[in-house]
ZAMARTI-34682 format. One record per residue (C-alpha): x, y, z; residue in one letter. Coordinates in steps of 0.001 Angstrom, whole numbers, plus 500000, padded with zeros to 6 digits. Example, Ala and Ser with C-alpha at 12.3 -4.5 7.8 and 13.67 -1.06 7.14 Angstrom:
BEGIN
       xx       yy       zz   code
   512300   495500   507800      A
   513670   498940   507140      S
END
This chain:
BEGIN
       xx       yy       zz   code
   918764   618800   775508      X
   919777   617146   772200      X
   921486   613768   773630      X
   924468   613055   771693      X
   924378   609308   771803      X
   927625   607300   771172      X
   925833   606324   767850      X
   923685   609063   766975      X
   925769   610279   763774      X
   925422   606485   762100      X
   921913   605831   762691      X
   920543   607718   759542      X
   924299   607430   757628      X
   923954   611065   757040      X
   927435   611742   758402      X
   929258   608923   756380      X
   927227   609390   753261      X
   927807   612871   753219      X
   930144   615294   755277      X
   933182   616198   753255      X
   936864   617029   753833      X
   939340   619956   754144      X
   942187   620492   751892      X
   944747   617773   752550      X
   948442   617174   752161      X
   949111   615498   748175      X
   948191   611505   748856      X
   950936   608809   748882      X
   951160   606969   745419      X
   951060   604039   747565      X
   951252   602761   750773      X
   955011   601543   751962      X
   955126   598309   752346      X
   957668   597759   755106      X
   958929   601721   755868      X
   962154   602483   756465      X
   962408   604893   758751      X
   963358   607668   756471      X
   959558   606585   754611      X
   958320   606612   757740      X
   959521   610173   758726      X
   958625   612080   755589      X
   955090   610014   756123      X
   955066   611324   759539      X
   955493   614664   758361      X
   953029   614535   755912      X
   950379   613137   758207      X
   950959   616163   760680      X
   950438   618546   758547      X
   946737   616788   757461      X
   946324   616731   760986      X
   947228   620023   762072      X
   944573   621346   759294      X
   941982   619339   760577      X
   942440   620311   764277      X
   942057   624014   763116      X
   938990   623266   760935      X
   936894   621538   763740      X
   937577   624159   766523      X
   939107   620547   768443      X
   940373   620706   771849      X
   942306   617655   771655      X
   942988   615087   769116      X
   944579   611805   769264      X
   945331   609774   766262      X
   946787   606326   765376      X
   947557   604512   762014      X
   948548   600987   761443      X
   949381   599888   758052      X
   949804   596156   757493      X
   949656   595537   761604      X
   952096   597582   762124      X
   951573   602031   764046      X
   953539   604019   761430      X
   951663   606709   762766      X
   950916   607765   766270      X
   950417   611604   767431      X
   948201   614094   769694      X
   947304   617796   769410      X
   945746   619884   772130      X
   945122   619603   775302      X
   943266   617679   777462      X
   942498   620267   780870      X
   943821   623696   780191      X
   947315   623180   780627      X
   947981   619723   780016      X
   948721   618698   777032      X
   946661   615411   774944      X
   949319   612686   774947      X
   948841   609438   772298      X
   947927   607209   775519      X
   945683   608871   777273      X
   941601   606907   777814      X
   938445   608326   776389      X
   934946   606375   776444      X
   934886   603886   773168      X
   930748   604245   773405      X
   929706   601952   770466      X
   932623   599821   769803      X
   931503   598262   773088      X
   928721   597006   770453      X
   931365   595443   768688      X
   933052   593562   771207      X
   929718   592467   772260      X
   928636   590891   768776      X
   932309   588971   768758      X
   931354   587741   772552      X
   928268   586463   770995      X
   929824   584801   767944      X
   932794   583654   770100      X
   929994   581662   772262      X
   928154   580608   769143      X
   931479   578951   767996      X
   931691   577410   771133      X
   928266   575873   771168      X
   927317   577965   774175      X
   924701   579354   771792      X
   923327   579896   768213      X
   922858   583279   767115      X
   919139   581622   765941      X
   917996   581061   769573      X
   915037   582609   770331      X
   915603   585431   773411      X
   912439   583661   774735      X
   915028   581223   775701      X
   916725   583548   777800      X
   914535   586552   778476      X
   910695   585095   778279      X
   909233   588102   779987      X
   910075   590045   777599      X
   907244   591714   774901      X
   907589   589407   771944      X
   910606   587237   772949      X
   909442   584312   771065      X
   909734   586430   767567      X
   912894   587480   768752      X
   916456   585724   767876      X
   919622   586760   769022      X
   920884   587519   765362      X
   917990   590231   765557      X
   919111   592021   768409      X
   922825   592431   767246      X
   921876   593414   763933      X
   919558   595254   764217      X
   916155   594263   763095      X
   914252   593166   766115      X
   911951   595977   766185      X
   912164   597170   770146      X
   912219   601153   770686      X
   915556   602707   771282      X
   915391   604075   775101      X
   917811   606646   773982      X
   915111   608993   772793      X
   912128   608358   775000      X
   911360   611061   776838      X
   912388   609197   780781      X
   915695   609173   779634      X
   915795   612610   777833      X
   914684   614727   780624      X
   916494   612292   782679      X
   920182   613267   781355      X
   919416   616567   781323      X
   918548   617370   784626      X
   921317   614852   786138      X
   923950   613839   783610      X
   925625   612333   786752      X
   922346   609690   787234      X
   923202   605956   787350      X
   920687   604075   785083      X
   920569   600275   785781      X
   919994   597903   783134      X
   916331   596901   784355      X
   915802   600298   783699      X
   916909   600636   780224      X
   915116   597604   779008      X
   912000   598341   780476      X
   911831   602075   778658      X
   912479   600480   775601      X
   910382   597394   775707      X
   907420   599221   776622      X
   907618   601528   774075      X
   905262   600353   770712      X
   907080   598293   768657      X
   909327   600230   765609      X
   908110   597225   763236      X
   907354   593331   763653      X
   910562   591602   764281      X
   913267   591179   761487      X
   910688   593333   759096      X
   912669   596435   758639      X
   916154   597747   760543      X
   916357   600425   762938      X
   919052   601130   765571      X
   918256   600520   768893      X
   920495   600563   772097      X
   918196   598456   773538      X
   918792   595868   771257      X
   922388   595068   773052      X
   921287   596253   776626      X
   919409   593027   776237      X
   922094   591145   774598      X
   924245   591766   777292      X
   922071   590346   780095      X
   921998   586877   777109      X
   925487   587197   776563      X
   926362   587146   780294      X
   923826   583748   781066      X
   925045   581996   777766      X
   929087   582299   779333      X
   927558   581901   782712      X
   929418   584547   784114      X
   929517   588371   784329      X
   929231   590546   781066      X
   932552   592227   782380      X
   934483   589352   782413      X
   933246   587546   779245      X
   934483   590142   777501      X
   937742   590270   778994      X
   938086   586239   778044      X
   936842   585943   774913      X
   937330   589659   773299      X
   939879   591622   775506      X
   942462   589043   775824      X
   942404   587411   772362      X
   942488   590570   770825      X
   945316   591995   772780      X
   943514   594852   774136      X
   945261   595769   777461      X
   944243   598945   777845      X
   940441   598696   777306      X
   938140   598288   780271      X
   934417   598306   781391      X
   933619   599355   784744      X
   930013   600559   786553      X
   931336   603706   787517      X
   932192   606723   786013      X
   935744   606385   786120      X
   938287   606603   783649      X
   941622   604887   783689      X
   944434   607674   783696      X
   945784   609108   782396      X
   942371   610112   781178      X
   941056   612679   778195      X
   939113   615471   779421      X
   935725   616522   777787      X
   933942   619819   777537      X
   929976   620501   776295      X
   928024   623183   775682      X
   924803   620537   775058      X
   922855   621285   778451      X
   922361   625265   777027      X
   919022   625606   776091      X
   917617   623419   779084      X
   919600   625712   781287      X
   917712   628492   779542      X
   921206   630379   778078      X
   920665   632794   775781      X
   923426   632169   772590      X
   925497   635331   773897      X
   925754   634072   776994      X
   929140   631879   777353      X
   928555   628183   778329      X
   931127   625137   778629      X
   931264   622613   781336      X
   933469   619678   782170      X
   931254   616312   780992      X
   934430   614129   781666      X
   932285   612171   784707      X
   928724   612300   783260      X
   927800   609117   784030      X
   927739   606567   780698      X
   925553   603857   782314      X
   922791   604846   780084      X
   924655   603905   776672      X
   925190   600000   776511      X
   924537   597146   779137      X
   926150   597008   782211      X
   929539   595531   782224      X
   930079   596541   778826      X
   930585   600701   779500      X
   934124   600893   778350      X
   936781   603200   778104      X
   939752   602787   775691      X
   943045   604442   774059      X
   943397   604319   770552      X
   946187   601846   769730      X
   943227   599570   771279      X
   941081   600641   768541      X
   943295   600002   766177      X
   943897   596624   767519      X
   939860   596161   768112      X
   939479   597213   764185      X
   942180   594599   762788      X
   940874   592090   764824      X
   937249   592582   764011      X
   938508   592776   760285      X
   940382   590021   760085      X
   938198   587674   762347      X
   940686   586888   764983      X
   939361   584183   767057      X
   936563   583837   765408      X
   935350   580755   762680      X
   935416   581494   759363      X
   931317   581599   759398      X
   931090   583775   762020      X
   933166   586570   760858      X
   931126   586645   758128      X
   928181   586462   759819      X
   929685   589301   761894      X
   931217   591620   759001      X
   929704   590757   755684      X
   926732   592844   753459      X
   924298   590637   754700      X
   921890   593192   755073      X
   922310   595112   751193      X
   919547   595520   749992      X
   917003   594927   753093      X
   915257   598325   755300      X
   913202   600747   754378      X
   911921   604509   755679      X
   909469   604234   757866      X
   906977   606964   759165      X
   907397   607131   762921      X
   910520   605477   763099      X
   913434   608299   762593      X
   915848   605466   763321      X
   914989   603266   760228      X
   916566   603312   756839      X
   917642   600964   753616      X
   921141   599165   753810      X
   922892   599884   750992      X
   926214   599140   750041      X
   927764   602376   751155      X
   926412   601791   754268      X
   925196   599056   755906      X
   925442   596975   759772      X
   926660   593913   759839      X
   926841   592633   763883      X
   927905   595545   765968      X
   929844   597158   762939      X
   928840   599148   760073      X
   930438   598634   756605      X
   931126   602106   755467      X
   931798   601687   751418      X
   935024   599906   751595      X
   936162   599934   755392      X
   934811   598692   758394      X
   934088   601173   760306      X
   932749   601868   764073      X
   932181   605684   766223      X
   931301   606822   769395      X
   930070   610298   770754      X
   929120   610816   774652      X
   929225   614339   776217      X
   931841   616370   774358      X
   934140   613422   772704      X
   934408   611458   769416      X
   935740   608142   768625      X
   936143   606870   764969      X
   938201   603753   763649      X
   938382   601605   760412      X
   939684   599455   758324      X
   940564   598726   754919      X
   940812   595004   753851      X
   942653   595830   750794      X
   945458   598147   751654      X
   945346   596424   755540      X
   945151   599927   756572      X
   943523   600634   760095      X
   942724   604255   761432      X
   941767   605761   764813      X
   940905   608960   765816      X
   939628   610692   769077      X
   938448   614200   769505      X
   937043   616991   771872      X
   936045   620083   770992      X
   936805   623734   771870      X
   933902   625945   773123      X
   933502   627750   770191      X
   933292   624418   768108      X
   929551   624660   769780      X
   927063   626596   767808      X
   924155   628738   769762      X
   922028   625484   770551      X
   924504   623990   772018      X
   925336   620852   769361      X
   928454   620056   767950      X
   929330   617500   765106      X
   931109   614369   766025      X
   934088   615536   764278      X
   936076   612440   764435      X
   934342   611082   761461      X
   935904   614123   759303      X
   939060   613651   760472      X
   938916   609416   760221      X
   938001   610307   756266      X
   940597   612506   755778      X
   943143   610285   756829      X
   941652   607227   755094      X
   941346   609710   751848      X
   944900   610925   752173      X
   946482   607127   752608      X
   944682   605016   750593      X
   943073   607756   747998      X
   942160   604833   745218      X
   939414   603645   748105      X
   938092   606616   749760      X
   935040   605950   752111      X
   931641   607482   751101      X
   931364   610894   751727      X
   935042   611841   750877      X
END
């Protein structure tokens, strides 16, 4: 089974630095400023027709798009369906996978701000037991560079997910696969993503505001940032109404030949294995939008620490590694900052879990924000079984068609 983690597509930049676009509808000279509603409509128009050509193009199921220009949705709309028979609707909730990552790093820098913590502490002062905790800062885990194996691709949780996508993994778990792996690299000497970087973050995050993960969040990221309708829970569930996912990804260890038809409802596959516990969230995307705006425009957070949180700081540093398929250069098309990858111009974040995308963005300049959420149709699937997160495509489209002076790489 090829596991499509929530970050798979970002860890080697492959599908920012690279995958291209359909033919789209003739790009705005400029964005409107304030649209009348007569702007608004012919925009409206304009961006259903891009949309409606990328639904065909990626075989999609469903899609769900949102665009905010200057703060404010000019742009809201869903294609598909979600079961057979029931249509996709704009506010329906789909698993946000990595931008859990985000929230996480603004929790951290939230607490920083507050003195709870520096960003410089040593995990030794949280987490002693763990293999080279005294190396280890905080800053290392969320960006990073701290050198722990991602649990993601060990074999425990491969065959794991495979044979029981409805398992419940506990956090214990999760570290202990991917601290007792061999270290990728000595700490903060190259960067490689790692899930269990912020698996262990959460467990710090949740001592530092002395309270659960769950509801740290809520305080210091959900609230400030105005994000009603995102949520963590332990379970499977998903707030209604709720986006339905289909995958073909469990074919070849069911033995299928490529002939043979194979599609099965992933909605419930249990997520516990992607993030820390009390961070698994689900979202819609207006909260994206809002989540994107926030994170690029620092809300609630000091000056210092949204840069800490969103700048280049990393251009420059990373290399390729033999043995560690996670590790690469930061460049300035792509590169992490804390739980957020700058993608050329935009800030951008994805997710992918068991047959669903996530992308979203945003464009200092133009204060243009974009999010997108997909699932595919079975014949998206090709005859392993995989399936590209197609989200990306369509988040590039949109950013190419609305702000086509700063297209992100790849475009």
């Amino acid at each position: 089974m090829r596991i499509r983690g929530f970050v798979v597509a970002c860890i080697a930049g492959t599908v920012w630095a690279a995958a291209g676009n359909a033919a789209t509808a003739a790009p705005p000279a400029v964005l409107p400023d304030a649209p009348a509603s007569a702007e608004r409509t012919a925009l409206a128009v304009q961006l259903d027709t891009l949309l409606d050509q990328q639904f065909a193009r990626h075989k999609l199921k469903a899609a769900i798009v949102e665009v905010a220009i200057r703060g404010h949705v000019v742009y809201r709309q869903a294609r598909g369906e979600s079961m057979n028979g029931v249509p996709a609707t704009a506010d329906m909730h789909f698993r946000s996978g990595a931008f859990a990552f985000t929230h996480m790093s603004t929790l951290m820098l939230a607490l920083a701000d507050r003195h709870a913590l520096s960003i410089d502490d040593k995990l030794s002062a949280y987490m002693p037991g763990l293999p080279r905790a005294d190396a280890i800062t905080l800053k290392n885990l969320a960006n990073m560079t701290s050198g722990y194996a991602d649990y993601v691709y060990q074999k425990e949780l491969l065959d794991g997910n495979v044979q029981d996508p409805f398992r419940r993994w506990s956090g214990p778990e999760l570290i202990g696969i991917g601290t007792g792996k061999p270290k990728q690299f000595a700490p903060g000497a190259n960067w490689g993503y790692s899930h269990t970087n912020y698996v262990i973050l959460g467990q710090v995050l949740a001592k530092a505001a002395r309270m659960p993960l769950a509801a740290a969040l809520d305080k210091y990221v959900y609230a400030p940032q105005g994000l009603s309708e995102t949520r963590t829970s332990l379970t499977p569930a998903i707030p209604l109404p709720a986006l339905h996912a289909y995958s073909s990804e469990r074919r070849g260890f069911l033995g299928l030949k490529p002939a043979v038809p194979f599609y099965e409802d992933s909605t419930y596959w249990d997520p516990s294995w992607t993030t820390a516990p009390g961070a698994v969230e689900t979202s819609t995307v207006d909260d994206i939008v809002k989540t994107m705006i926030a994170t690029g425009t620092g809300t609630g957070l000091s000056a210092k620490a949204h840069q800490e949180q969103t700048g280049k700081n990393l251009v420059g540093f990373g290399h390729v590694q033999k043995g560690c398929s996670a590790c690469r250069p930061q460049t300035v098309d792509f590169n992490y900052g804390l739980g957020v990858f700058n993608a050329g111009p935009y800030l951008v974040q994805t997710a992918s879990f068991a047959g669903e995308g996530a992308s979203g963005g945003y464009l200092a300049s133009h204060q243009l924000t974009i999010a997108v959420a997909t699932t595919y149709a079975q014949d998206a699937y090709d005859a392993k079984g995989d399936v590209a997160n197609a989200s990306v495509d369509v988040f590039k489209a949109f950013a190419k068609t609305l702000a086509p002076d700063e297209p992100p790489p790849g475009s």
